[in-house]
Backbone as numpy.savetxt, mean C-alpha at the origin, in Angstrom:
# Nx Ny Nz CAx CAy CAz Cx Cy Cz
-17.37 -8.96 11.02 -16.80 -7.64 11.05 -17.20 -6.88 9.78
-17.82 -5.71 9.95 -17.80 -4.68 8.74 -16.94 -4.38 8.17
-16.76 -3.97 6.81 -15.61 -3.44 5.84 -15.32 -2.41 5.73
-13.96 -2.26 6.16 -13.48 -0.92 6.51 -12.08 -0.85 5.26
-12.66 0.10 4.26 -11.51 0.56 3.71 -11.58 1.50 3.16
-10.03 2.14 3.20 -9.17 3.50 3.24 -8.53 3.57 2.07
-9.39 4.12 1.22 -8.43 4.80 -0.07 -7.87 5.93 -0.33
-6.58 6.14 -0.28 -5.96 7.45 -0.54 -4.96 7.48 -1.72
-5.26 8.86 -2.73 -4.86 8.78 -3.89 -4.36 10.51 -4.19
-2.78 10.26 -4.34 -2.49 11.86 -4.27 -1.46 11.64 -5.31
-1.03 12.62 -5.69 -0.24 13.25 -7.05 0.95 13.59 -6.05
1.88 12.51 -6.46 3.46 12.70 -5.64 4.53 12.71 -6.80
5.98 13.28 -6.68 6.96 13.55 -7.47 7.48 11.45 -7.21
8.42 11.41 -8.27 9.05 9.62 -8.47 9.59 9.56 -7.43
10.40 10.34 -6.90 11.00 10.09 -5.34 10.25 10.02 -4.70
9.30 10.89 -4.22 7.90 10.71 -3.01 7.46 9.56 -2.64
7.15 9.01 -4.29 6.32 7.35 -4.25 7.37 6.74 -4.20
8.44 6.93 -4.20 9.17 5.65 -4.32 9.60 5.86 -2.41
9.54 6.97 -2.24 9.84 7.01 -0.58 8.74 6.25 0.31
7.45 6.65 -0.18 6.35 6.03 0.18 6.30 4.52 0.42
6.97 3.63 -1.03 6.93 2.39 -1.03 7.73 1.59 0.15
9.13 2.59 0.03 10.14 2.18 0.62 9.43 2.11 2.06
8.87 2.63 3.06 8.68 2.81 3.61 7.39 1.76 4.21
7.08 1.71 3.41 5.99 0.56 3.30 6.47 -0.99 3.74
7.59 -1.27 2.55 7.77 -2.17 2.61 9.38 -2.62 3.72
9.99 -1.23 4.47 10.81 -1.47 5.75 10.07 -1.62 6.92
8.79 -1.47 7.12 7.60 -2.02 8.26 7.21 -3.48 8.08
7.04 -3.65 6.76 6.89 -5.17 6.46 7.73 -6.07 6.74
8.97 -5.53 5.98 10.24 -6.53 6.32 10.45 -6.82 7.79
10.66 -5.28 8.88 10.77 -5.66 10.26 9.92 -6.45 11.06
8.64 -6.93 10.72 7.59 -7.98 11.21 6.65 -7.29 12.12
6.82 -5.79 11.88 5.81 -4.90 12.12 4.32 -4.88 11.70
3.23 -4.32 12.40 2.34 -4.40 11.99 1.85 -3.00 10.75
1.12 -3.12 10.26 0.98 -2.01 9.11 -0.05 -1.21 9.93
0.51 0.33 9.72 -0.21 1.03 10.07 -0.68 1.90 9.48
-1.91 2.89 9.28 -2.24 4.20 8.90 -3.14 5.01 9.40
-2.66 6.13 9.77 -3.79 7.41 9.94 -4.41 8.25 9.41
-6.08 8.20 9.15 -6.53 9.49 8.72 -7.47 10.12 9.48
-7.72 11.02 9.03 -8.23 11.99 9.59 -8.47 11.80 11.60
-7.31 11.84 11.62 -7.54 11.22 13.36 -7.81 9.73 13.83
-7.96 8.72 13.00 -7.95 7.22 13.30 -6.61 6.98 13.03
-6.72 6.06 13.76 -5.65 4.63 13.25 -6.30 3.48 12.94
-5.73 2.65 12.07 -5.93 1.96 11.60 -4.70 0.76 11.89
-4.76 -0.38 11.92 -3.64 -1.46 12.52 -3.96 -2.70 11.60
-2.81 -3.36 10.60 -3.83 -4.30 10.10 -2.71 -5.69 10.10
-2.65 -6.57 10.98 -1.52 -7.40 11.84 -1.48 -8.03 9.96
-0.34 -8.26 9.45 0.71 -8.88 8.90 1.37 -10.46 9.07
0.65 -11.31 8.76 1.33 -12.67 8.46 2.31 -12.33 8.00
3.10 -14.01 8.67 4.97 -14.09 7.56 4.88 -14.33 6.56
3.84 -14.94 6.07 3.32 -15.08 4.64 1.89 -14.43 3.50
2.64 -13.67 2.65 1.54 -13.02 1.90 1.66 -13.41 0.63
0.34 -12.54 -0.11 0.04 -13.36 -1.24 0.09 -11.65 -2.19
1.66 -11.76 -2.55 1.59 -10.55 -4.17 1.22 -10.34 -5.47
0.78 -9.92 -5.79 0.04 -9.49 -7.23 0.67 -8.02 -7.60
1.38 -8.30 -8.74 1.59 -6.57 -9.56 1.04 -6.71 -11.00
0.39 -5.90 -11.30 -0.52 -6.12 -12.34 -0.11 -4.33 -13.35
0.06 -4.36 -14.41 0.75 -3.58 -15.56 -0.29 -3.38 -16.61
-0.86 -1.89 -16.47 -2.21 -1.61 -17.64 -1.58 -0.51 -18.72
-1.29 -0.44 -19.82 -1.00 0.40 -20.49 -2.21 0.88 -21.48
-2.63 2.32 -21.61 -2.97 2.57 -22.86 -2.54 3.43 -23.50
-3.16 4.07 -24.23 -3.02 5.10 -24.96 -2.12 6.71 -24.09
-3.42 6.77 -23.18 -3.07 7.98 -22.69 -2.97 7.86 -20.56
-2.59 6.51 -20.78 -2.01 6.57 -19.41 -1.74 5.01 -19.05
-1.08 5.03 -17.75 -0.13 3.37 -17.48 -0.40 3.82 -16.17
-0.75 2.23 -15.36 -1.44 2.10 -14.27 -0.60 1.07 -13.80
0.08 1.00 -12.73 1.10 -0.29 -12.02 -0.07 -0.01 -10.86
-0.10 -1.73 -10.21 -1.09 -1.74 -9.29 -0.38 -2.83 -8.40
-0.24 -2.69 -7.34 0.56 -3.56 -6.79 -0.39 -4.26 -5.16
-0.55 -5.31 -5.22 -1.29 -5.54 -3.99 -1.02 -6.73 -3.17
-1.48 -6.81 -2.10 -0.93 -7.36 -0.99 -2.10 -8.26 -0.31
-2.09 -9.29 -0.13 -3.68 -10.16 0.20 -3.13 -11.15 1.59
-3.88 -11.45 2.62 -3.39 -12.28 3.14 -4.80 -13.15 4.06
């Protein structure tokens, strides 16, 4: 299978992203599959009961990067 990936990167208020996450992670919890649409696709990407988390914390000078990811 070819590699298909979807990066999207937008400038949201602390509630937004944190609505975003939330939201993220109440599809996960229900044993739903993960979904996303752009520009007119869907995208479907089936969810094992078991995943593999990584949050990773970059600070510098003039900016801080939380990166949080999901592998399975």
């Amino acid at each position: 299978m070819d590699l298909v990936k979807l990066e999207d990167k937008q400038t949201l208020s602390r509630e937004d992203a944190a609505a975003h996450l939330r939201a993220i992670a109440d599809e996960l919890a229900s044993g739903n599959d993960f979904r996303i649409e752009r520009d007119g696709l869907r995208f479907v990407a089936k969810v094992p009961a078991t995943v593999r988390l990584k949050v990773e914390l970059e600070v510098e000078d003039d900016e801080t990067e939380l990166e949080i990811e999901l592998t399975w």
